[in-house]
N, C-alpha and C positions, 0 to 999 in steps of 0.2 A: 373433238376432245376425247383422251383417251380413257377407259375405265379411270386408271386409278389417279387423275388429276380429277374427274368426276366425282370421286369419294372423297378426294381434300376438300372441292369446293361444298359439298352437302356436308360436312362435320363441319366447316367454317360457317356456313349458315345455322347450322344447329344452336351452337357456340353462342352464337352472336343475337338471332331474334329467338331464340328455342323458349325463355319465359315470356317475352310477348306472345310470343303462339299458342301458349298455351292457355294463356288469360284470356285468350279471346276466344277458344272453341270451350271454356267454361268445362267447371265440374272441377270439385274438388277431388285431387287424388289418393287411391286407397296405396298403401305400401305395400309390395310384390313381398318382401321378405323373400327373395328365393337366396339361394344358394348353390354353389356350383360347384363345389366340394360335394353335391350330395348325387353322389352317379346315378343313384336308381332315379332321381327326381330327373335329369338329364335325359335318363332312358326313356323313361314315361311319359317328357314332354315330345323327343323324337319322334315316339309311337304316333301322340296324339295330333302333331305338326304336320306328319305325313300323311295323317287320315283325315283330318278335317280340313288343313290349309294348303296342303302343297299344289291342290287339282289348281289354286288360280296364282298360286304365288311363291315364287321363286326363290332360290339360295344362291345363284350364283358364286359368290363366290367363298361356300362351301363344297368340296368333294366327297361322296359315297363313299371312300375308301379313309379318307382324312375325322369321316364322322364315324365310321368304326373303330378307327383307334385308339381316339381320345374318349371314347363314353363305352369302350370292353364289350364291343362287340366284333364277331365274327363277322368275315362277308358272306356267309351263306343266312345269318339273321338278317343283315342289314337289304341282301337282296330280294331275300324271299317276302320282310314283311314291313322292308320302309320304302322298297323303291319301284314305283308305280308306273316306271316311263320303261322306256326300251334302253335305257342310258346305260352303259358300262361304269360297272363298282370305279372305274378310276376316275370320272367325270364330274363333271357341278349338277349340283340338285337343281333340275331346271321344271318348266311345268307340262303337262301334257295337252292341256287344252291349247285347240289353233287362237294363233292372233286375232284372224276374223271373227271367228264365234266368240272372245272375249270384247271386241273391241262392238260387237254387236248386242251382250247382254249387258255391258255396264259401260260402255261410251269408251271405254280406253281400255287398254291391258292392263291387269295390276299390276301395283308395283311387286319389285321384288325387294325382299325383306331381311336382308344380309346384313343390313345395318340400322335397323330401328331400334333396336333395345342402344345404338348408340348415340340415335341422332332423336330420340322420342325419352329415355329413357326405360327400364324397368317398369316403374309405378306406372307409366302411363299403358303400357302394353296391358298389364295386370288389370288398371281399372278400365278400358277400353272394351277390354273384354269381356268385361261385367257389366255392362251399363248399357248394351243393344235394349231397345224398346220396339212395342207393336205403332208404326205411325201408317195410318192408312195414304196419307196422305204424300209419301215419298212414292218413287217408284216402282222401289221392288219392298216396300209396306214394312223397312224397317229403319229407326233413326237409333244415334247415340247420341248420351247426355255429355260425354267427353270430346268431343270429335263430333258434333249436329250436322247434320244432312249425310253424311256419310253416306257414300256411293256403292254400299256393298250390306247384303244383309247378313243376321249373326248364323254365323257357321258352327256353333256348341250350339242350337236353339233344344235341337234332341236334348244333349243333357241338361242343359239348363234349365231350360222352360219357354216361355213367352211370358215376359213381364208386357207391364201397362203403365206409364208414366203417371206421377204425381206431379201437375203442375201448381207452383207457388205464381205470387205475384210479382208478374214484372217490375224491373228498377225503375222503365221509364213508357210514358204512356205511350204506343207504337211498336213497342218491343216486344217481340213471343213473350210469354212468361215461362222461368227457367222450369227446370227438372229439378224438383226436391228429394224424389222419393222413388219408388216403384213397390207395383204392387203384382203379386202372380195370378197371372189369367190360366196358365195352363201348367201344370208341374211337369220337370223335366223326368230323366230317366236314372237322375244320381238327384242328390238329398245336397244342400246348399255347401255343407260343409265338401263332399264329394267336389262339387266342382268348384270348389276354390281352389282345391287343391290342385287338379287338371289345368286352370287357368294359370295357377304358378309353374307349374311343369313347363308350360308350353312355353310364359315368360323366361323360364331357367335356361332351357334350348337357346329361346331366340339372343340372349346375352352372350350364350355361348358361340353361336352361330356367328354372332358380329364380331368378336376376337377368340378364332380357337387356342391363338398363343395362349390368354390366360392362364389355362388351366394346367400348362408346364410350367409356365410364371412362378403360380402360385406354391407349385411342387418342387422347385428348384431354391424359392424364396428360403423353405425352412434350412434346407444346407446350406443356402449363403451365409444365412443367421446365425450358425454350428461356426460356420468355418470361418466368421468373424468374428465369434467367441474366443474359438480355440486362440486365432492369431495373434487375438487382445491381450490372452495367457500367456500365451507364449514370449511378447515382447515382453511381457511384464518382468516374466521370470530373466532374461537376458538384461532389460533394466537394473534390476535388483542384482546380477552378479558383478555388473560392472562398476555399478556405485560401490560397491561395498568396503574397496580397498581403495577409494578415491577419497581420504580427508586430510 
């Protein structure tokens, strides 16, 4: 199957079971608010996508040269301090760790994330990545209350901190009892508000990353709007000259 019949079919599953999936890995979602109109929030989250996530997971099908010049950056920025592989500015954001050694620390390769902010949405990216907890009991010793068992541990833990789960009481007798709460065991390296902020950036990228079109969309949108104004005026006034002497 080729890539891009592979992204029909994963937006058509999104589509289709995306809010049962979501009811079932539990946790109510917080709203991303990002916005993509906001370049420096795009910059910020590039920075932080390329330093904390890109070592296990991939853009595919985003380009080094395509994400310079939709977010005003140079390629002497973009090479010097977003791109961590041997790749050429004109290539996909791909990752540097080997297959083997991924498919060794966490059973598979991760995925690559070119399309979650479209097949997960925004808010879940956002709360996802608020909501890592200390569980001794997984294997690499960390769970999410969004996403449970999650196969991978929190990658902001520096900024963030290490939280510790508040468990409420299960719905039903046999069941874990959910995640209510969290509480901080060890403070991060930025102040709660700090990394909300970082967390939305990175959300704001990853929306971006999933449709770079948007953000010409969005900029081409206000002149369609102009230039369907203008045209509205203009028939008006050719309306009105031709009636005038027609009674």
């Amino acid at each position: 199957m080729t890539d891009k019949w592979m992204v029909r079919l994963v937006l058509a599953v999104a589509v289709l079971f995306g809010g049962s999936a979501l009811a079932a890995e539990g946790g109510k979602l917080q709203q991303a608010g990002n916005d993509l109109g906001d370049q420096a929030s795009l910059q910020r989250g590039a920075q932080a996508y390329m330093s904390y996530c890109s070592a296990c997971h991939s853009l595919k099908y985003l380009r080094y040269s395509r994400m310079a010049e939709d977010l005003g950056l140079s390629e002497e920025q973009v090479m010097n301090n977003l791109n961590f592989t041997d790749a050429a500015f004109g290539e996909q954001i791909q990752v540097a760790m080997p297959h083997d050694e991924a498919t060794k620390w966490f059973g598979k390769m991760p995925p690559d994330l070119s399309l979650i902010a479209r097949v997960r949405g925004t808010d879940w990216i956002y709360s996802y990545l608020k909501s890592f907890y200390l569980d001794e009991s997984r294997p690499l010793g960390w769970n999410n209350s969004v996403f449970p068992n999650a196969s991978m541990p929190n990658p902001l833990w520096e900024l963030q901190g290490i939280q510790h789960a508040i468990h409420g009481k299960p719905e039903q007798e046999g069941l874990e009892p959910p995640v209510v709460g969290f509480t901080m065991g060890q403070p991060g390296n930025v102040d709660a508000r700090e990394y909300d902020r970082t967390v939305r950036d990175i959300t704001n990228f990853l929306e971006y990353a999933g449709e770079p079109a948007a953000l010409k969309r969005q900029s081409l949108g206000v002149w369609v709007v102009l230039f369907l104004a203008l045209l509205t005026f203009l028939a008006y006034l050719v309306k009105a000259e031709y009636w005038k002497d027609v009674h």
